[in-house]
N, C-alpha and C positions, 0 to 999 in steps of 0.2 A: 517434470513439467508435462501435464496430459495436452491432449489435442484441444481441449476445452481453451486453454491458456493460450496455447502454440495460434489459436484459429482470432484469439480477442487482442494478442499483440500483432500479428497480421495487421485486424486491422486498423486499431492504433495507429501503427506505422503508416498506414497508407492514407489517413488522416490529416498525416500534417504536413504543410506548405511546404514548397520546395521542389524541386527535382534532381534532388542529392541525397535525399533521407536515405537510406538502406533499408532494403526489405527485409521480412524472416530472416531468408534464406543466406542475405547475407551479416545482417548481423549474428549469425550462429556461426559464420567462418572467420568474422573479424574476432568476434571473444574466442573461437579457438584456438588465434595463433596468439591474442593475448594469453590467454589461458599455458600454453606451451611455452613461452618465452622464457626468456634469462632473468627476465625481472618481473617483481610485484606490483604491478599497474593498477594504482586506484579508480575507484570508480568516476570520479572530477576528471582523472585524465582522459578515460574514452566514451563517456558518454557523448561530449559533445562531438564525436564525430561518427555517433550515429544520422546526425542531424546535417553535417555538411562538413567539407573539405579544412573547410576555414578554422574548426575544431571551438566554433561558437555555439552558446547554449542558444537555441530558438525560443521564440517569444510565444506560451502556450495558449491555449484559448481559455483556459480556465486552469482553477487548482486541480478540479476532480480530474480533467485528462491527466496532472502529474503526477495526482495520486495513484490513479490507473497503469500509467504505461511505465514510470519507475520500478516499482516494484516486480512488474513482471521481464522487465531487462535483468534484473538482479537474477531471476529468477532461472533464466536460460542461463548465464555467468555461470549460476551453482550448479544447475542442472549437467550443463559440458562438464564441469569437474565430475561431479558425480557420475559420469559416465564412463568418464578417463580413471578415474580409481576400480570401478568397477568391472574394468573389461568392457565395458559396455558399450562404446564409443561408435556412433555413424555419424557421415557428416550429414545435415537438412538439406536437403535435394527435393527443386521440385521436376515437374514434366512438360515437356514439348512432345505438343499432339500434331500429328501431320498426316497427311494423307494415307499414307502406306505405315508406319507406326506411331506408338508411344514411346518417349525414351527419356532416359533421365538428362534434367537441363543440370549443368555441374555449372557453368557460368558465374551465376550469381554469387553463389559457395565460394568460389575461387577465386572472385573480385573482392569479397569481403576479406577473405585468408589475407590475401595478399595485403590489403588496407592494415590489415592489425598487425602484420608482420613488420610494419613501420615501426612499431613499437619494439624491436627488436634492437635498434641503431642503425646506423650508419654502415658500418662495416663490415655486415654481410654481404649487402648491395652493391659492393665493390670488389668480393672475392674476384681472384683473377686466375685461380689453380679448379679445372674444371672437373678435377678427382674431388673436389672437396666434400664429406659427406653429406653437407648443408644442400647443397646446390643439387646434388642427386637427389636427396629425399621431397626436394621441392619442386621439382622436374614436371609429376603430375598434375599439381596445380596451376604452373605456369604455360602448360600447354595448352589449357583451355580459355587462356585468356584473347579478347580481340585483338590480330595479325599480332600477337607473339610468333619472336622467328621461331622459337623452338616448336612449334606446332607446325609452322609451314616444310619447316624440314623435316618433320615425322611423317607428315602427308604425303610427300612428295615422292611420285611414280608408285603410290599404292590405288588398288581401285577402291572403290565403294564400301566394299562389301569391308576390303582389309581396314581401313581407314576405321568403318565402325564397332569390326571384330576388334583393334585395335584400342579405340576408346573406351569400351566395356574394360575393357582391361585397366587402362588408365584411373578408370572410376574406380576399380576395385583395389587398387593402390593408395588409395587415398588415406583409409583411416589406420594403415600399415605403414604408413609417413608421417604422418600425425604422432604415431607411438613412438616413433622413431626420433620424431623433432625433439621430443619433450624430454627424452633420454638425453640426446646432444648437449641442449641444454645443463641438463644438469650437469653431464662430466664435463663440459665449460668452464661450472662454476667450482664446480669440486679439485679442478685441473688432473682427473681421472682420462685415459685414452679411451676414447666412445666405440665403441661395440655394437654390433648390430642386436634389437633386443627384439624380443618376439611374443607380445600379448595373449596370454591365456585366454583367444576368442573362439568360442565355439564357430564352427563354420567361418573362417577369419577368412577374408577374401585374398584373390591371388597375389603370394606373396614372393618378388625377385628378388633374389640374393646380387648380391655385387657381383659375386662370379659365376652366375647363370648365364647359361646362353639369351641373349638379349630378346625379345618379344617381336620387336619386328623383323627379325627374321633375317638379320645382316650374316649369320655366323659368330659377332661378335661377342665377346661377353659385355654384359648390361653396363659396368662402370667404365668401359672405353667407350661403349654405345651412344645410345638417347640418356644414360644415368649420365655419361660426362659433358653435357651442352649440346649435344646433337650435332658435334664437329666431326663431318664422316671425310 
């Protein structure tokens, strides 16, 4: 999928009525926990909640917008795989410009993730063993979500500066989770014992072992740490 594409379903999406639709950004994070999941999700099942909560198809203003913006939803769908076979994997991130810098907004990404991970079941969202390796690998996502606790207790008595050294970090965890979910996954289904696995990415962003000293800096190791629900 080039930027030509990436820049004409923008703005498709911002096109249509509502204030539920999902941007880019985020529908690149809803199809890639579809994309990761346990099961094969047709396209009848998530398109309509690119469009709203309710998981209704919206009423278009013409056939050419459907001929338009169909096809190029399909097209990110292939694209995320194609990237997940290939090693090639980032997640779509865009930027918050502010005074003092630019930096990457993960927000959107994250709200979408999380939307398509609905599609996973039920009963993940109810795990209650905070070792579990789901729940660790999902940790950087769920951090960035609004007043999520697990963010407010990674926050919490760090300054500025550690908070954002911190979140770079988080962001670089992301498509090292991603690889990880989709592994899980499959020894789910295979009922194989799931192993940490390690994508073939050039330059692959920082990657914490479960028994690494944890990032924030507690002394602990990472799967007691912020990897087991941020219960210090």
């Amino acid at each position: 999928m080039n930027k030509k594409q990436l820049h004409e379903l923008e703005n498709l999406l911002s096109e249509m009525p509502g204030d539920e639709v999902y941007n880019l950004e985020q529908v690149h994070g809803m199809l890639t926990a579809i994309v990761i999941g346990p099961d094969l999700i047709m396209p009848s099942e998530w398109l309509p909640y690119v469009f709203n909560r309710k998981g209704e198809m919206p009423e278009f203003d013409s056939m050419e917008q459907v001929d338009k913006l169909m096809p190029l939803l399909m097209e990110m769908h292939n694209f995320i795989i194609n990237k997940l076979n290939t090693k090639k994997f980032l997640p779509l991130m865009g930027h918050q410009v502010t005074d003092e810098e630019k930096k990457s907004d993960p927000l959107p990404w994250c709200k979408g993730f999380l939307g398509g991970a609905c599609f996973w079941g039920e009963e993940w969202l109810q795990e209650e063993d905070d070792d579990s390796e789901l729940l660790q690998l999902i940790t950087p996502v769920i951090y960035f979500l609004d007043d999520a606790e697990t963010g407010k207790k990674l926050r919490r008595g760090k300054s500025r500066a550690q908070i954002i050294n911190m979140e770079k970090k988080l962001i670089g965890l992301i498509p090292y989770c991603v690889w990880n979910i989709r592994e899980y996954w499959r020894n789910v289904q295979s009922g194989e014992v799931y192993d940490d696995y390690e994508p073939d990415i050039e330059d692959r962003p920082l990657k914490i072992g479960r028994n690494d000293p944890c990032f924030c800096g507690s002394g602990k190791k990472y799967k007691k740490c912020c990897g087991r629900g941020m219960d210090n």
